[in-house]
N, C-alpha and C positions, 0 to 999 in steps of 0.2 A: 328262533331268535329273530329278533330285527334287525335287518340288513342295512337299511334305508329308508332315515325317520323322515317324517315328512316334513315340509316346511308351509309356514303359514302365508295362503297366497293373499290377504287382504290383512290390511294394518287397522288396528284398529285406537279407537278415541278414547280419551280418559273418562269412565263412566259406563262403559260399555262392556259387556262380560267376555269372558274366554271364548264362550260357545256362540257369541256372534261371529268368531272368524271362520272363516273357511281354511281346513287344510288343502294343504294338495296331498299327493298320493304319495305313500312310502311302501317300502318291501319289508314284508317278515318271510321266513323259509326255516325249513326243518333239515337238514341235513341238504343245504342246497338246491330245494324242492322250495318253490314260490308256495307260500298259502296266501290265501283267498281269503279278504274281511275288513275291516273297516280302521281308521283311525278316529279317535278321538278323544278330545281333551278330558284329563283326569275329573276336575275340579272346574265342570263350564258354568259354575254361577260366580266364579270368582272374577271381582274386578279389579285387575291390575294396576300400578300406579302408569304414570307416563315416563318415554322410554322404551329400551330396549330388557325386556325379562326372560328369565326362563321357565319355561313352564312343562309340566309333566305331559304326556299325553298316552292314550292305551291303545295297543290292539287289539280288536275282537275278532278270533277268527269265526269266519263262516260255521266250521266245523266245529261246534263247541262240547263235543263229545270226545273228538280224539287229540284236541288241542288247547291249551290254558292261554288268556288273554298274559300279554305282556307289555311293559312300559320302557316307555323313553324319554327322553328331553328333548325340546323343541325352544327356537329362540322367539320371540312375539313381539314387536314394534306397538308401542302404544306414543299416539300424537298429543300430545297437551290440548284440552278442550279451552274453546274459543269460550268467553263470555264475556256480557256488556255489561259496562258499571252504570248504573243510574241515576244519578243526585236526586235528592229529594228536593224538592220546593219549601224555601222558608221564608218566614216573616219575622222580619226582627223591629225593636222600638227604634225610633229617630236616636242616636247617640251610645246606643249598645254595642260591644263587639260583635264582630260574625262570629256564630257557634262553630264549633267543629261540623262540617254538613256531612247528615249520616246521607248513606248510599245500600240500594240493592243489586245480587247480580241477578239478571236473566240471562236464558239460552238465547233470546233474542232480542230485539229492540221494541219490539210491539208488546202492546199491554197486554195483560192475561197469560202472560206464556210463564214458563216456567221457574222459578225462583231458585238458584242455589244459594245451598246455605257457603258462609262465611268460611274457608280451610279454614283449620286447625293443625296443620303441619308445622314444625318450625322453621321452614322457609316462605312461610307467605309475608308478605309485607303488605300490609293493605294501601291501595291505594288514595290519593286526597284529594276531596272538592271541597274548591273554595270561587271565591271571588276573586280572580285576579288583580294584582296589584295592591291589595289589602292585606296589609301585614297583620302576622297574625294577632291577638288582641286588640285591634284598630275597630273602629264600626267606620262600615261602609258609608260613603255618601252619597251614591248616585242610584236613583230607584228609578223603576227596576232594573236592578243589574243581572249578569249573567252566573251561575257558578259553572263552572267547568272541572274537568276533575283529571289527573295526572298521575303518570307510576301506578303500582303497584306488581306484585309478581309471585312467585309462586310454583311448584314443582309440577302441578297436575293442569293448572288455566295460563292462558295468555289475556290478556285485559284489554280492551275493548273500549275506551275513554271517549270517544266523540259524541255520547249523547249529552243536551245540558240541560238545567234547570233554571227558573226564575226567583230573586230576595227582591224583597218587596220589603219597603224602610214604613213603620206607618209612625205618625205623630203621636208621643205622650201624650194622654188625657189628664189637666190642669186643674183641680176644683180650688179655687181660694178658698178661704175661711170668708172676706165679706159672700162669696157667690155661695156656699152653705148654707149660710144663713138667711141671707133672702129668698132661699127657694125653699126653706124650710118652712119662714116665716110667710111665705104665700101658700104654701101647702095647708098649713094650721088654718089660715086666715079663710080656705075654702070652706074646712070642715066646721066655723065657728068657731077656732079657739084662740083666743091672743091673750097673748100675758100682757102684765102690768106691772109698773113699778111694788106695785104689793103684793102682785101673784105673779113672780117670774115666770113657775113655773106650773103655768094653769094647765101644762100639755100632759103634766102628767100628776097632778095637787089631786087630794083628796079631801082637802078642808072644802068644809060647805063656806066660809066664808069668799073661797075664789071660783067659789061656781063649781061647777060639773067640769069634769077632766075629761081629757081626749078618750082614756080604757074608756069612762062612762058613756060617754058618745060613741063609740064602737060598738057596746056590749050590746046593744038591740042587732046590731049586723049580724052577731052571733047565735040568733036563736033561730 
């Protein structure tokens, strides 16, 4: 039987297996007599949440001939893992609202490192970057501004909010109707084609009386 289970001398971080901790030493004994053999965790690819668990662990004794492995419980501290939230970098038109700004988390702050996905628990609350002091459905007016990002929480992460992003406002592009049509009618005018009060539309007429049409004027590009 086991006397004295053993306890777990390193705590470990949310994402990280059973079998990354170290036990310390526990006692099994047969009738009061110490055996000789090892502890360890039942189930070491399982990832615990964060918190205090409890978790199986087994003996192996040395002698596996004159003696059968046995189990215990053991209590296992897991620490909430650390991540940073990201903003992305947006661009929005002169007079649009700010979007909702989506975000990634890393393990770290530097690029390339590793991405966690989004929890899925019912206690995460995702947290929000925005533009400060831009209410929401408002468009920003100062470029480039900053987004920053605030809150969020969750059972297994603590959140990490000081990296930021840059929105960038850029100007509507304007075409009138006169500015259309003069760049049309320069365009036409390059290739030889202008209309006339009797051949509006010589750009694209197939009457031999308003000449050759622009397809016609093309159609040699095409061979």
């Amino acid at each position: 039987m086991i006397t004295s289970t053993p306890a777990s001398l390193t705590s470990l971080t949310y994402g990280q297996r059973l079998g990354d901790a170290t036990l310390g030493p526990g006692v099994a004994s047969v009738n009061g007599v110490p055996i000789s053999g090892t502890f360890v965790f039942t189930s070491p690819a399982v990832i615990p949440g964060a918190g205090t668990t409890l978790q199986q662990v087994t003996f192996l004794p040395a002698d596996s001939v004159d003696y059968a492995p046995a189990t215990a419980i053991v209590s296992v501290t897991v620490a909430k893992a650390p991540v940073y939230v990201i903003p992305d970098p947006q661009t929005v038109t002169a007079g649009q609202p700010e979007p909702d700004d989506p975000f990634t988390l890393r393990t770290t702050l530097a690029d390339g490192t590793t991405t966690v996905r989004l929890p899925t628990d019912p206690q995460y609350v995702a947290p929000v970057c925005r533009v400060p002091n831009v209410p929401e459905g408002a468009a920003p007016r100062t470029s480039p501004a900053t987004i920053t990002c605030s809150g969020g929480s969750d059972a297994n992460y603590t959140f990490d909010t000081t990296a930021v992003a840059q929105l960038t406002i850029v100007n509507a592009v304007t075409i009138r109707a006169a500015d259309r049509v003069t760049s049309f009618q320069t365009a036409f005018a390059t290739l030889g084609v202008v209309g006339t009060d009797s051949c509006p539309h010589a750009v694209i007429s197939t009457s031999a009386s308003c000449g050759p049409s622009l397809v016609s004027r093309l159609q040699p590009l095409r061979a």
